[in-house]
Phi, psi and omega in degrees: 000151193242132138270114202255164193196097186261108211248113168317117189194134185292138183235110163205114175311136156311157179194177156057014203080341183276136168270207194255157175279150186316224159328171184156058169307071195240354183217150157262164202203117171257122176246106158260117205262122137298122184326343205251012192123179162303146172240111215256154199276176182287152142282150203238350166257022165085358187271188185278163167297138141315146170274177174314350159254018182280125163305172189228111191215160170223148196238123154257152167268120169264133176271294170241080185308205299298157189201132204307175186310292198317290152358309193284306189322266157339339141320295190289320185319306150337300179323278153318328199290300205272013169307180153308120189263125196300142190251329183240172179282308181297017194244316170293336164278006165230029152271326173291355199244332167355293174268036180262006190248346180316314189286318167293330148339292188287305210304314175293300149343319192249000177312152182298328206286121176325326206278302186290000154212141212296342187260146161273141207259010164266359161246059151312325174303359211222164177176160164264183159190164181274131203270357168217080181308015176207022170226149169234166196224169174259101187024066194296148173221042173166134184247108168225153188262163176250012175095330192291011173053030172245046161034052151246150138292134178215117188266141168278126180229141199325314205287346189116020168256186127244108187253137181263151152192130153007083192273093167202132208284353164245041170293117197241343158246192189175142185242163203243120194247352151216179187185106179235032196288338174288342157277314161290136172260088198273336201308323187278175187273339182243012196258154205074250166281108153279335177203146176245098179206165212256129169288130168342307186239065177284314209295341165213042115237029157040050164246129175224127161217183215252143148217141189194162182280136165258217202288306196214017172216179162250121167268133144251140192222137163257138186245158173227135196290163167318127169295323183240027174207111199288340209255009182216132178287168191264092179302334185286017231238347219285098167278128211254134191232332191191106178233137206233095200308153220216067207289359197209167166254033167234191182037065202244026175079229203168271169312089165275150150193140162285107172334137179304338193284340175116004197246136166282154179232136183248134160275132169240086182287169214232063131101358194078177177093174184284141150055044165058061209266337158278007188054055181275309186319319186258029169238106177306316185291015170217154195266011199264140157075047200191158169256112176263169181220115167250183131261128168266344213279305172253225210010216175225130303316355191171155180231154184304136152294131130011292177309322175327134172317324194236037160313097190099327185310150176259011171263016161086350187291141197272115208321327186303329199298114164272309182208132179260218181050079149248181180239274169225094198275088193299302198241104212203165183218180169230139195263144207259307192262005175238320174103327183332139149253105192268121191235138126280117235242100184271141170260150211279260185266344215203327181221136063047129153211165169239177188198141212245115188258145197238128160276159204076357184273145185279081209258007156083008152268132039221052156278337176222150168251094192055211228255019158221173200304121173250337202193088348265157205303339192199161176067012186287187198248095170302355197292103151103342182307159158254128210248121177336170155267323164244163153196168167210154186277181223221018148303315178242359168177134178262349177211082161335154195234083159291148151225274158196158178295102197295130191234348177335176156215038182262340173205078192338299190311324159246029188288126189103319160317154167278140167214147213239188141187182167256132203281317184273338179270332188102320165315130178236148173247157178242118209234132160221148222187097183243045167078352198223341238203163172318134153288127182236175208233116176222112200307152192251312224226113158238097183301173174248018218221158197257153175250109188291299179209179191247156151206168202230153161288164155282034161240354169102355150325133174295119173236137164243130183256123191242167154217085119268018175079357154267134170261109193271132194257096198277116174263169180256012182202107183275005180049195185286000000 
């Protein structure tokens, strides 16, 4: 006899170093028993099988309740097409018996209780959807526009591409505009192409670069496009500008972008391991645990700006730094009209933080982890740190997502917000923060999906990189 049995129960992959947070009653979990025990699925991510006594479940999400039966029915149908395909003969005895859980399925699904959707239902107004519904990525970790006014995209995927396509929402193909996989290094969860970004004046020296992990460092390389085909990059082309030893494969930044000032700026993270275990955040004489600012524009490979804090300096500290004490500034933007640089700070045991960075600053790990004392747990010496503008504890999210300051005009309501999210929770948030008066915070989203990264369009449009293998859209009406 199949017993079936349907539950409120947190479903979120581990990622990022984070495991899933405890309870979080945000999804269903269909548990189907064999008379004889559980029948536990293949695995689909490469860990080890579950054991046998691992349940066998499948989880639907309702996004925008209410919605009608038929609606859920169809959900689940979706579902089942792109599930785990059974490997065993008893694994395969619970496709027949399946759809005898649909109807309970929907039924559970489309039920009133608050606890099963996923939107907070005082922001309604707000939502995602998928903005190119025929193109799919690989562990997308990055969006970028190149400025050039020809309304392409370009998603970064871990393993080591860059795919260009058309930013128009019946787009159906996408060309592969660089492949450096053999050069990237992907093996750790947080290691490979990591950042992307377009020199200011791509459009008439066709310069771009990369930053991604190799064998026992992190490289920044400058690239150069194709002379007769815009839509394909040179691999050969590759100028190594900066490489940074990498003593762990985690905490491994991210985050390129050019600066209003015309100057690059790199996320470095400080180097891995539980707790900072080489002190690299508060140690100026390493480029681990800090945000740099270089100018590509002149020297060989590239030169200090003059301003940079320790620009000159005789202390042995490295001229490249703009601002340290980070952990892992995974993600961070520059808001176009305040000039603001907005960081996200993945946190250690307990907190999230955002940061608004200053050169020369001091952002406090790992004497703090967001506004309290880490190394040593209590009584440390705050003198000169810079204390977030926001955090949150890890009750409500384990690992951040920077994103970016909505400058659009697709959703009035939020121009000027910050808007962020969690990688592991789903969550997106909205920050608004004007240098003088608290910041406050509003959940916009709580998706079902993991959130990698943020990107902006050339209209100042919200793009989300998930891996569900989808670039996710921030809309302004999620309807009924």
């Amino acid at each position: 006899m199949l017993v079936g049995s349907v539950r409120v129960h947190h479903h979120a992959p581990a990622s990022l170093g984070y495991p899933p947070s405890a309870e979080d009653p945000r999804s269903l979990r269909v548990t189907v028993r064999h008379p004889h025990g559980a029948v536990p699925l293949a695995p689909r991510n490469g860990s080890s099988p579950p054991s046998h006594s691992t349940p066998w479940s499948l989880r639907v999400t309702v996004r925008h309740p209410p919605l009608s039966l038929l609606a859920c029915f169809h959900a689940g149908v979706r579902y089942l097409h792109h599930a785990t395909v059974y490997t065993s003969k008893a694994q395969s005895m619970i496709a027949r018996y399946i759809s005898s859980l649909f109807f309970v399925l929907a039924l559970a699904a489309c039920s009133d209780d608050k606890t099963q959707n996923p939107v907070d239902k005082s922001n309604v107004g707000f939502g995602v959807d998928t903005a190119f519904h025929d193109l799919s990525f690989e562990r997308p970790v990055d969006l970028q526009d190149p400025k050039d006014g020809s309304n392409r995209l370009f998603v970064v995927e871990q393993a080591g591409r860059i795919i260009v396509f058309e930013n128009s929402p019946s787009v159906n193909s996408s060309k592969v505009f660089l492949d450096i996989r053999g050069r990237v290094n992907d093996a750790g969860n947080e290691q490979g192409l990591l950042g992307l970004a377009f020199h200011p004046s791509y459009t008439s020296n066709g310069h771009f670069y990369a930053y991604y992990s190799a064998t026992d460092s992190t490289r920044l390389s400058r690239f150069q496009v194709s002379g007769g085909d815009p839509d394909a990059a040179d691999p050969s082309s590759e100028k190594v500008l900066l490489s940074i030893y990498q003593p762990f494969s985690n905490h491994n930044g991210g985050q390129i972008a050019f600066g209003p000032d015309g100057d690059l700026y790199i996320a470095v993270g400080d180097g891995g391991g539980a707790g900072d275990p080489l002190e690299n955040g508060q140690d100026q004489t390493s480029l681990l645990g800090s945000i740099l600012r270089i100018d590509v524009d002149t020297g060989n490979p590239f030169t200090i700006p003059p301003d940079n804090p320790y620009a000159g300096n005789t202390q042995g500290f490295r001229e490249e730094i703009y601002a340290y004490g980070l952990r892992n500034p995974w993600r961070f933007s520059f808001d176009p009209v305040t000039g603001w640089l907005w960081a996200g700070d993945v946190g250690q045991n307990a907190i999230e933080e955002v940061d608004i960075v200053e050169s020369g600053g001091n952002y406090g790990w790992d004497v703090m982890e967001g506004s309290s004392c880490f190394e040593p747990s209590s009584g440390c010496d705050q003198t000169d740190l810079i204390l977030p503008v926001w955090e949150y504890p890890h009750s409500v999210g384990r690992s951040i997502t920077g994103g970016y300051v909505y400058r659009g005009t697709a959703i009035p309501e939020l121009v000027g917000a910050y808007i962020y999210g969690d990688f592991i929770t789903g969550k997106i948030w909205a920050l608004r923060f004007d240098g003088v008066n608290p910041a406050t915070n509003t959940e916009l989203i709580d998706a079902d999906f993991n959130i990698s990264s943020f990107g902006v369009d050339g209209d100042g449009e919200i793009y989300i990189c998930a891996f569900d293998g989808k670039i996710h859209k921030l809309i302004p009406d999620i309807g009924p």
